[in-house]
C-alpha positions as CSV (number, residue, x, y, z in Angstrom):
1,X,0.0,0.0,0.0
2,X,1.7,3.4,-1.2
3,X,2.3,6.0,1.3
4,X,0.2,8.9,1.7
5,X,1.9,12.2,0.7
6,X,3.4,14.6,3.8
7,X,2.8,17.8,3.6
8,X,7.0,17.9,4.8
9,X,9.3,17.8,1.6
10,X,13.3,17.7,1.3
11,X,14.7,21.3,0.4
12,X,15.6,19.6,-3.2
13,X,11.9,18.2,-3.3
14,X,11.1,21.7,-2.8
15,X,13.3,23.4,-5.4
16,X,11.7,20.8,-8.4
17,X,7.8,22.2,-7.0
18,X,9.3,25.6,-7.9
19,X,11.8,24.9,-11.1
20,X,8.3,23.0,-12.2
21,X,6.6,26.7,-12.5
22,X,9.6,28.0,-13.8
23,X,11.3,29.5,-10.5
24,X,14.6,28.7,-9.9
25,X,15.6,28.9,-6.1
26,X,18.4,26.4,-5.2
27,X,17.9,24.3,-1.9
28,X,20.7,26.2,-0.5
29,X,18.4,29.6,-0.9
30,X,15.2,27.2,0.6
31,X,18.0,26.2,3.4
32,X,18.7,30.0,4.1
33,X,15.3,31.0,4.0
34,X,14.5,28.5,6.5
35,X,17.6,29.5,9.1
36,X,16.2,32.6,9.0
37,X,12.5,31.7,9.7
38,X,10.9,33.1,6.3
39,X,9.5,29.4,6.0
40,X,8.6,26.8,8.3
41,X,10.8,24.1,8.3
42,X,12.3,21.0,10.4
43,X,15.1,18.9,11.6
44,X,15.0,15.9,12.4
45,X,18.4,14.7,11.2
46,X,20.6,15.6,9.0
47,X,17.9,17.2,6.5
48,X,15.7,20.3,6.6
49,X,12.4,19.9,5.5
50,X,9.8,22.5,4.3
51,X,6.3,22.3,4.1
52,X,4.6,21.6,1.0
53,X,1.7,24.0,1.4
54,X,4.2,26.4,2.0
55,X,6.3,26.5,-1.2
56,X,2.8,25.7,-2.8
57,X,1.6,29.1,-1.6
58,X,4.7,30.6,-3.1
59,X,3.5,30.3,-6.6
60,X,-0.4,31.7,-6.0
61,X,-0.2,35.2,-6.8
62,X,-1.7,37.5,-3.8
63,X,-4.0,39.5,-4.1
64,X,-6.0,40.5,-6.9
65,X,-2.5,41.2,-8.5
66,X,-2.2,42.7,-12.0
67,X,-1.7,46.2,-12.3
68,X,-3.3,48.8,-10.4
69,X,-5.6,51.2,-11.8
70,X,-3.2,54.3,-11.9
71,X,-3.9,56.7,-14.5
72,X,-1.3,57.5,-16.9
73,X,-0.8,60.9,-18.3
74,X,-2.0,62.0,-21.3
75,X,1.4,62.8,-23.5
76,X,0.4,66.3,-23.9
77,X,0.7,66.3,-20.1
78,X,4.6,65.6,-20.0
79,X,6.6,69.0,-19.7
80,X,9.3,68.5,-22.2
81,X,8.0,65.5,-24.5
82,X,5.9,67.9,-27.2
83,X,9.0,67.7,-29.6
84,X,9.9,63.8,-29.3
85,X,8.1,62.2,-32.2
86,X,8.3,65.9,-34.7
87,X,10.0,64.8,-37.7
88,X,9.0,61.7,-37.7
89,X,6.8,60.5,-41.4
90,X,5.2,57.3,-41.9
């Protein structure tokens, strides 16, 4: 009967979740990251181990992302910018 999966991963287990979605952090970054309490981790042994949900979280944007609504100016607005494109023919 195969194990169910544990929600603790190695720190290379971890690295593949996030070279899958095309973020490369080395297990020595996760390692760091850990040390320094960014993410939750053990030590049992030798090994650190992360938490899946964790590094899963990693990859969900937050928020309602995109860019914000900030209105750009007009480019009549810009002081300076009325003699960039004169000159210029199609």
């Amino acid at each position: 009967m195969p194990k169910p999966p544990s929600d603790w991963i190695t720190l290379a287990d971890a690295a593949g979740i996030l070279a899958a979605a095309n973020i490369r952090v080395s297990p020595s970054t996760l390692g760091r990251w850990a040390r320094e309490g960014r993410i939750q981790s053990a030590r049992p042994g030798r090994l650190i181990y992360v938490r899946r949900s964790q590094i899963r979280a990693m990859l969900r944007p937050k928020g309602r992302g995109g860019i914000p609504d900030v209105p750009l100016p007009a480019p009549t607005d810009a002081p300076g910018q009325e003699a960039l494109f004169e000159g210029l023919e199609d």
